[in-house]
C-alpha positions as CSV (number, residue, x, y, z in Angstrom):
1,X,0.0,0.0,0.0
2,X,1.5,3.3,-1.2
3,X,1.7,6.6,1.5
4,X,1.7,9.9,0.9
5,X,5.2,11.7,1.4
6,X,5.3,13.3,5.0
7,X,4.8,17.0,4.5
8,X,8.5,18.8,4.8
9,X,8.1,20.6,8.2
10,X,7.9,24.4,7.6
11,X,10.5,26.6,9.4
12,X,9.1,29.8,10.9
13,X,12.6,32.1,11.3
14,X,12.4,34.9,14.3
15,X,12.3,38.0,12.8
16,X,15.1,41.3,13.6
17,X,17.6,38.1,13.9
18,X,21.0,37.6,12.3
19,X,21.1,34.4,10.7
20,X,24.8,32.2,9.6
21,X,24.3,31.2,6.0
22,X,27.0,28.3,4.6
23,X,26.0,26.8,1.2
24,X,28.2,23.5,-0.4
25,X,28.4,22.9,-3.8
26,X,28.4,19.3,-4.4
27,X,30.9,17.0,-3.6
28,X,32.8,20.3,-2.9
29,X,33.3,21.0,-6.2
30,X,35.9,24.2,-6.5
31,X,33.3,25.7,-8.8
32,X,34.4,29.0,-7.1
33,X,38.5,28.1,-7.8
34,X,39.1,31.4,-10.5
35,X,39.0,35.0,-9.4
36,X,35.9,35.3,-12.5
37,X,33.7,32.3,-11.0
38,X,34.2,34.2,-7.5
39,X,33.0,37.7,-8.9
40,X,29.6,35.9,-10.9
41,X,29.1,34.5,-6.8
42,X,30.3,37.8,-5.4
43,X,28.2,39.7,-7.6
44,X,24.6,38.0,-6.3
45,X,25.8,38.0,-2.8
46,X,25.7,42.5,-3.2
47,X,22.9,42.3,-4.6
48,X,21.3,41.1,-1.5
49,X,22.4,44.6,-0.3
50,X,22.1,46.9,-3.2
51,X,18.6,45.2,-4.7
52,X,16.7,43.7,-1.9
53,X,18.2,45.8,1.1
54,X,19.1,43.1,3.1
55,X,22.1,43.9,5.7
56,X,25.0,41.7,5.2
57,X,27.5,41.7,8.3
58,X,30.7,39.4,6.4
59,X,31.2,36.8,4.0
60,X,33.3,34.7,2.2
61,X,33.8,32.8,-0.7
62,X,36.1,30.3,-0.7
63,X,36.9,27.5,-4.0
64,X,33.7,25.4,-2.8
65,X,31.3,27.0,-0.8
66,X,30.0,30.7,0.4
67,X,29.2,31.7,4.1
68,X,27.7,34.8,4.8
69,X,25.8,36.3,7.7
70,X,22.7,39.0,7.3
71,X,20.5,40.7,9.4
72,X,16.6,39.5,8.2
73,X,14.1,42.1,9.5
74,X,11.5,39.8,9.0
75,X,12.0,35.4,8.9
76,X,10.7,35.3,5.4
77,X,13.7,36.9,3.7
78,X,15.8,34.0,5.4
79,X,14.2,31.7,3.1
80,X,14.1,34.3,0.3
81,X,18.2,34.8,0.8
82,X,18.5,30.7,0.4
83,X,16.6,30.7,-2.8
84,X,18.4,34.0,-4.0
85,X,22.2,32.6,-3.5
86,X,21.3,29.1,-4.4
87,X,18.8,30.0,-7.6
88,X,21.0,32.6,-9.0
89,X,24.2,31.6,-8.8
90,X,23.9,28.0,-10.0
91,X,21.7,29.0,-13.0
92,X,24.3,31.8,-14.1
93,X,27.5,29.6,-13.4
94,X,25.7,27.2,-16.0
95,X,25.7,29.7,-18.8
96,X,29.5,30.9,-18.3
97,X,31.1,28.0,-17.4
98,X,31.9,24.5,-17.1
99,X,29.8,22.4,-14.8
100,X,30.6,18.6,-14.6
101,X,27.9,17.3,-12.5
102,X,24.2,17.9,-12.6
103,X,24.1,19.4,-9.4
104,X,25.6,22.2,-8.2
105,X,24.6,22.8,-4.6
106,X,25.0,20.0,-1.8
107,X,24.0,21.4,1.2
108,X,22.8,24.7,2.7
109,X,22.5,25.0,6.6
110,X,21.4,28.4,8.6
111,X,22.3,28.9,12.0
112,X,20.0,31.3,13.7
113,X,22.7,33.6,15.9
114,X,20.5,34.7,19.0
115,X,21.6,37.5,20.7
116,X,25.2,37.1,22.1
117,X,27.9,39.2,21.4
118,X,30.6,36.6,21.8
119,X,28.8,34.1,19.5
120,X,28.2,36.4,16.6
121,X,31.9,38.2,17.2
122,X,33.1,34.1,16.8
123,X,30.9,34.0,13.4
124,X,32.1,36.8,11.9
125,X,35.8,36.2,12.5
126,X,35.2,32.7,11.1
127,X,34.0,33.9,8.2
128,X,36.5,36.8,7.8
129,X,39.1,34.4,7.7
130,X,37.8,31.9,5.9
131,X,39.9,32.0,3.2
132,X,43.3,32.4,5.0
133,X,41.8,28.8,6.9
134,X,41.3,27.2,3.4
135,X,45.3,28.8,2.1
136,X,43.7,30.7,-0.7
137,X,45.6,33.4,1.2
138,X,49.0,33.8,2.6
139,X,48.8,36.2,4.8
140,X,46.8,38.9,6.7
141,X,47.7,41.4,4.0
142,X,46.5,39.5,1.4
143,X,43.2,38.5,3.4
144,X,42.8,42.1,3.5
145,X,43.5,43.1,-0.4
146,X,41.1,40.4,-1.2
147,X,37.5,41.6,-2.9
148,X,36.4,38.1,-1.7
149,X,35.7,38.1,1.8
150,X,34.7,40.8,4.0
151,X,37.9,41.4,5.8
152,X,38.7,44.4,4.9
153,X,35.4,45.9,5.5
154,X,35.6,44.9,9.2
155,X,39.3,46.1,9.2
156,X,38.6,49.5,8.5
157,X,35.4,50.0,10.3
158,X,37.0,48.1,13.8
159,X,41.2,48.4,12.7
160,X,43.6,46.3,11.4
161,X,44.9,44.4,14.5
162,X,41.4,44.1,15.7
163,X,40.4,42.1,12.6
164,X,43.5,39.9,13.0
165,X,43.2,39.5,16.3
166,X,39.5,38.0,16.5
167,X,40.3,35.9,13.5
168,X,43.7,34.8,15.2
169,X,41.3,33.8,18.1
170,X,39.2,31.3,15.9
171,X,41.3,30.3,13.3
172,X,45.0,28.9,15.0
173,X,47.3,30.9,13.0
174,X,51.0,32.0,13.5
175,X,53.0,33.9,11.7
176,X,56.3,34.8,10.4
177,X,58.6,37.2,10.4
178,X,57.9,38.1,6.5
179,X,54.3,38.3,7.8
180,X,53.2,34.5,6.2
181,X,50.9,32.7,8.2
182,X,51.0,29.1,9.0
183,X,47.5,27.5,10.4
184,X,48.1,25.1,13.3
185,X,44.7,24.2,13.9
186,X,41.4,25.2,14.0
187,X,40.0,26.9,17.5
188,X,37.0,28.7,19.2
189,X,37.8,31.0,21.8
190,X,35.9,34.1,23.2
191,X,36.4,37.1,21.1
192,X,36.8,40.2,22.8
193,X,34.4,42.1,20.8
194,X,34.8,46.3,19.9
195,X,34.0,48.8,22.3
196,X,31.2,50.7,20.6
197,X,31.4,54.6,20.4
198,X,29.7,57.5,20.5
């Protein structure tokens, strides 16, 4: 005897919440591996600014997935920023390039980021220095000069050493005297987070 399929559960996101978005292509594909396939990704994750005025606090995009976290004034958009990266992106990736498998996307989770300073201070600097924690960077410097990540946003908003020191606090990363990094490991430790003025 046949069943009907068990309805998928629908999520009701909190609304005036930040929310952790990290999507996978699949079999981690590095779909994203050139500086062009990062700018047709880069250019849908503005838009979520620019078009649809949705606040984005950092992101990343690294050779096989993107992480970014937003503010969502209302739940609904949470679901509407899924479908925008996921929809867009894959459908104009297809028409420019290459794609071996007939999916793109593996996975997509959100984490909902309730109101704690130390837990979205942790987020951001994870995402910040994501791609010095994947070596698509050698250095602070360069995590700064890249258009890639959200780095340099947060480094001149908060300073320099402040953006290095709460990624240095997630990400196990020592460096040099020629300023190279070398990651040792990956860690989570309280982030001392900015001291808000004025």
């Amino acid at each position: 005897m046949l069943h009907p399929l068990p309805k998928k559960n629908h999520i009701e996101w909190p609304d005036n919440c930040y929310y952790f978005l990290t999507v996978s292509t699949f079999l981690h594909y590095p779909y994203f591996k050139e500086d062009n396939q990062k700018q047709l990704a880069l250019n849908f994750v503005k838009k979520l600014k620019t078009s649809w005025n949705i606040p984005l606090q950092a992101f990343a995009i690294p050779l096989n997935h993107i992480h970014l976290i937003f503010f969502a004034q209302a739940g609904s958009q949470v679901t509407f920023v899924k479908r925008f990266i996921k929809n867009n992106i894959s459908r104009e990736y297809r028409k420019n390039f290459t794609v071996p498998y007939k999916d793109f996307w593996q996975s997509i989770r959100v984490l909902w980021v309730k109101n704690d300073d130390q837990v979205y201070w942790n987020i951001i600097a994870y995402i910040i220095g994501n791609l010095l924690k994947h070596k698509e960077v050698s250095n602070f410097q360069e995590l700064y000069d890249s258009q890639f990540c959200s780095f340099s946003y947060i480094a001149d908003k908060y300073g320099f050493d402040f953006a290095c020191n709460i990624v240095r606090n997630i990400i196990a990363v020592d460096e040099d005297s020629n300023g190279t990094t070398e990651l040792t490991d990956f860690k989570a430790h309280r982030v001392i987070t900015p001291v808000k003025t004025g």
